[in-house]
Each structure stands twice: as structure tokens, then as C-alpha cells.
VORO-25909 format. One record per atom (N, C-alpha, C, CB): residue in three letters; x, y, z. Coordinates in steps of 0.05 Angstrom, whole numbers, padded with zeros to 5 digits, always signed. Glycine has a CB too. Example, Ala and Ser with C-alpha at 12.3 -4.5 7.8 and 13.67 -1.06 7.14 Angstrom:
residues 2
ALA+00264-00114+00156/ALA+00246-00090+00156/ALA+00264-00066+00156/ALA+00226-00089+00181/SER+00257-00045+00142/SER+00273-00021+00143/SER+00258+00001+00157/SER+00282-00012+00114/
This chain:
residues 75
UNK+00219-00400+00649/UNK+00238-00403+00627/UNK+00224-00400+00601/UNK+00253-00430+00630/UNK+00237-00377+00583/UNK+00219-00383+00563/UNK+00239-00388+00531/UNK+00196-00353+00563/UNK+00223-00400+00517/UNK+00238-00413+00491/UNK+00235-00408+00473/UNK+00236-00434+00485/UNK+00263-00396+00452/UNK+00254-00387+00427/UNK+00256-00409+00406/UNK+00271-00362+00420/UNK+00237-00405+00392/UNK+00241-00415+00360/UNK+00263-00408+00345/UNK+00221-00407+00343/UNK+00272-00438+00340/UNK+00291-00441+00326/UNK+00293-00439+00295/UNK+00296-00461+00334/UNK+00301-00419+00282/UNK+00302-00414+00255/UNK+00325-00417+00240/UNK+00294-00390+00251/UNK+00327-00433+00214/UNK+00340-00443+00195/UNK+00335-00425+00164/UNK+00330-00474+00196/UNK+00357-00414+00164/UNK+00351-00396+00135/UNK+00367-00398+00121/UNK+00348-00369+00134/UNK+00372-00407+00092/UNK+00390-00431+00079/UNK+00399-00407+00047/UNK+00364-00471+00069/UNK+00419-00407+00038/UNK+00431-00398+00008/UNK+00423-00415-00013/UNK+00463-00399+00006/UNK+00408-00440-00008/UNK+00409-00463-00033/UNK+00401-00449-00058/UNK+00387-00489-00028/UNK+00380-00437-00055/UNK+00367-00421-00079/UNK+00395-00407-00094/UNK+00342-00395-00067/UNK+00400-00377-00082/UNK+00428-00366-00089/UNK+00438-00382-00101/UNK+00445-00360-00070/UNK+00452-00399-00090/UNK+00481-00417-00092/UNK+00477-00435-00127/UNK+00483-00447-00058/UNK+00458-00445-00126/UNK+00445-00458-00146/UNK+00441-00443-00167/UNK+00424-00467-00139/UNK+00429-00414-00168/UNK+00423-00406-00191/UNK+00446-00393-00196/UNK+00400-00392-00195/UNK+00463-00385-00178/UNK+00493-00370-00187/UNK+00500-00384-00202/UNK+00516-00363-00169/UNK+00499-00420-00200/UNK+00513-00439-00216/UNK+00503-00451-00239/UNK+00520-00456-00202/UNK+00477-00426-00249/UNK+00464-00437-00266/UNK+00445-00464-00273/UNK+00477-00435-00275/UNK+00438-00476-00247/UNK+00429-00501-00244/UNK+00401-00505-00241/UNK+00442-00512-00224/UNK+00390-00518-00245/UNK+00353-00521-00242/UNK+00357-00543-00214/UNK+00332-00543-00280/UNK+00329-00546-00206/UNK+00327-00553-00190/UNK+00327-00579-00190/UNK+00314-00543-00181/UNK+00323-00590-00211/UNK+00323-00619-00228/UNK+00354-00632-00219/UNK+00320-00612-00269/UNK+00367-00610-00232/UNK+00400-00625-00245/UNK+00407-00621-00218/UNK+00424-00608-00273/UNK+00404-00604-00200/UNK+00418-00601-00168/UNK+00409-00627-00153/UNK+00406-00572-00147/UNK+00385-00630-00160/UNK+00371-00653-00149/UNK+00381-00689-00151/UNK+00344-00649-00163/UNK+00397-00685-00178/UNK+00393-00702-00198/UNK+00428-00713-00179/UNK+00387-00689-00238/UNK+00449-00686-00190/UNK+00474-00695-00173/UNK+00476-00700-00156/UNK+00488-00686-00170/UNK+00449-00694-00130/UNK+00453-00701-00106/UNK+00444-00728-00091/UNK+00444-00681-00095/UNK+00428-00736-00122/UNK+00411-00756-00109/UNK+00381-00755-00094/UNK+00427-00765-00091/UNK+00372-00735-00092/UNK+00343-00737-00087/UNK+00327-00718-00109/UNK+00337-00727-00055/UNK+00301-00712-00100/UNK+00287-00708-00125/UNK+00277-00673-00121/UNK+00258-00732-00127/UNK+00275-00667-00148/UNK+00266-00638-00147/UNK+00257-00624-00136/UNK+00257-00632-00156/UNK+00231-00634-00121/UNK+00215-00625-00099/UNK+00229-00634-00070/UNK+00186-00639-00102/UNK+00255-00646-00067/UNK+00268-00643-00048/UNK+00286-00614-00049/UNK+00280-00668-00046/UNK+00289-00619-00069/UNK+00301-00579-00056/UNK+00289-00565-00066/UNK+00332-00562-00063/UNK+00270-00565-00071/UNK+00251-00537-00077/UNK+00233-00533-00034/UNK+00215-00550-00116/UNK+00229-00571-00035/UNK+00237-00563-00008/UNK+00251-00536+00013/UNK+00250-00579-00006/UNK+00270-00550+00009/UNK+00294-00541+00022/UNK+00299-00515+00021/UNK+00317-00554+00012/UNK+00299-00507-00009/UNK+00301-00478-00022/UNK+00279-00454-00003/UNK+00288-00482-00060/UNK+00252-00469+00003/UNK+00235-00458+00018/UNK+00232-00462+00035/UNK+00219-00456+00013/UNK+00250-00469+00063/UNK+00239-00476+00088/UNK+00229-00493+00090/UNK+00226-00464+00098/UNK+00219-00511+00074/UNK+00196-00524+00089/UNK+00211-00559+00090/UNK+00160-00521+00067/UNK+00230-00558+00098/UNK+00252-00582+00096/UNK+00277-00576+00099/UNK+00253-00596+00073/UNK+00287-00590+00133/UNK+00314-00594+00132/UNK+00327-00619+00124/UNK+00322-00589+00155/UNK+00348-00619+00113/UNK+00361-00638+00099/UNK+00373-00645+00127/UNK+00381-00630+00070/UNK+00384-00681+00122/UNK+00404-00685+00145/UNK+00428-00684+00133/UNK+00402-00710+00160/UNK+00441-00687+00157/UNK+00471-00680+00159/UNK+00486-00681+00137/UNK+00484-00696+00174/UNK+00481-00709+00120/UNK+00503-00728+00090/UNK+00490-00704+00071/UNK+00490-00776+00074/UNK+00457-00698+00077/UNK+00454-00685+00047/UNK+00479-00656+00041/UNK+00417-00671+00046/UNK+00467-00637+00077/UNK+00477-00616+00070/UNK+00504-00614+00072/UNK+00466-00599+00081/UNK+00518-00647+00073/UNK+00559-00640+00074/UNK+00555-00640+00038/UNK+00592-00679+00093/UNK+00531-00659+00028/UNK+00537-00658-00002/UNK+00531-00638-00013/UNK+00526-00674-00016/UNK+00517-00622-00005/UNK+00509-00592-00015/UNK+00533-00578-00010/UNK+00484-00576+00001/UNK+00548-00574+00011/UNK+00569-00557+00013/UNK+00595-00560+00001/UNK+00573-00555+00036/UNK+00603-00599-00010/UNK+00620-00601-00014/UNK+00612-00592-00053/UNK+00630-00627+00001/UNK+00587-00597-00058/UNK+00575-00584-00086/UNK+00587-00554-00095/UNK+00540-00579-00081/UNK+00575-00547-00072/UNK+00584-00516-00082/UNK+00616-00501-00070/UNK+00556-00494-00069/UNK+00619-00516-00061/UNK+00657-00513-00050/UNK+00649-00491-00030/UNK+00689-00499-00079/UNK+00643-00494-00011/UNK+00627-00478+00016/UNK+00627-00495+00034/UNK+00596-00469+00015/UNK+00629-00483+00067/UNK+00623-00497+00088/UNK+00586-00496+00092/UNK+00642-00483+00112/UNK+00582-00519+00107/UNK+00553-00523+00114/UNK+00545-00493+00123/UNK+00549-00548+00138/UNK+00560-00486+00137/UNK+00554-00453+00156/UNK+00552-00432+00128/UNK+00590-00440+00183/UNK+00559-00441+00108/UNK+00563-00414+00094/UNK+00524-00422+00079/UNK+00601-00412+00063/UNK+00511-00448+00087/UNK+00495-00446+00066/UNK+00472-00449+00083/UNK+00499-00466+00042/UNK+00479-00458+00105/UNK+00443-00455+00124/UNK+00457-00434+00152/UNK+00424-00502+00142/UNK+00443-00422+00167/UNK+00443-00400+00182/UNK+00421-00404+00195/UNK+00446-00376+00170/UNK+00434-00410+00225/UNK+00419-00412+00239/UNK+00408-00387+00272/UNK+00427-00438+00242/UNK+00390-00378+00271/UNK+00377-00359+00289/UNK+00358-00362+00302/UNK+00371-00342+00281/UNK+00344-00355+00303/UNK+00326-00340+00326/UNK+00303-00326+00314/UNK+00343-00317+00344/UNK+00274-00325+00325/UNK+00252-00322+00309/UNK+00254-00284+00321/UNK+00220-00349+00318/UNK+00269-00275+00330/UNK+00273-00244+00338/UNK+00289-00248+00312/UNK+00288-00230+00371/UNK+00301-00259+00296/UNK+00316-00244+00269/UNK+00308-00259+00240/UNK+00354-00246+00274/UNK+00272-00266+00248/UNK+00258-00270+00218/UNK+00251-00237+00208/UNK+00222-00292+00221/
């Protein structure tokens, strides 16, 4: 049996600068700190569940429209 890596590839960046927002003030409305979504922005951090319903309900998007999830055959 063999097992693929699970890959998470997220819009936060997009979504954010479409809305003209720093990473500060996104940070700031959501309640955690800058380097939490610069995190996020780069892979290197998944948010749980409350953050990313607050991210989606932020940008008037479903969770699906802002992280995408695949398969290391479609990095």
C-alpha cells in the first residue's frame, strides 16, 4: 500500500491583497499575529478549523474556495 502526501495550497495571500490588507490588520481582525499568516500565507501553517471559518467568513468565501486540498502529484 503506498501513501501520498497530503498537500494544502491556500488563496490567503490573493484574497488579502485583493482587499488591500497587510498582514498586520488581517492578523489584527482575526485575532492572531502577523507572523501567523504570513505563516499560513506560506505553507508553513495550518490554521484550525474556528480560524479558517473566520477567514472565510472575512472574505465572504467558503473554506473550499480558500485552502485546496491535493496530492503531492499536483505540487
Amino acid at each position: 500500500m503506498s501513501s501520498k502526501l497530503v498537500i494544502v495550497k491556500n488563496r490567503v495571500r490573493d484574497l488579502r491583497v485583493a482587499r488591500d490588507l497587510s498582514q498586520a490588520e488581517l492578523g489584527t481582525e482575526l485575532g492572531v499575529s502577523r507572523q501567523t499568516i504570513n505563516s499560513i500565507e506560506n505553507g508553513r501553517y495550518l490554521p484550525s478549523l474556528p480560524l479558517a471559518i473566520a477567514m472565510a467568513r472575512r472574505f465572504h468565501v467558503s473554506v473550499e474556495a480558500i485552502f485546496v486540498i491535493g496530492d503531492e502529484e499536483d505540487v
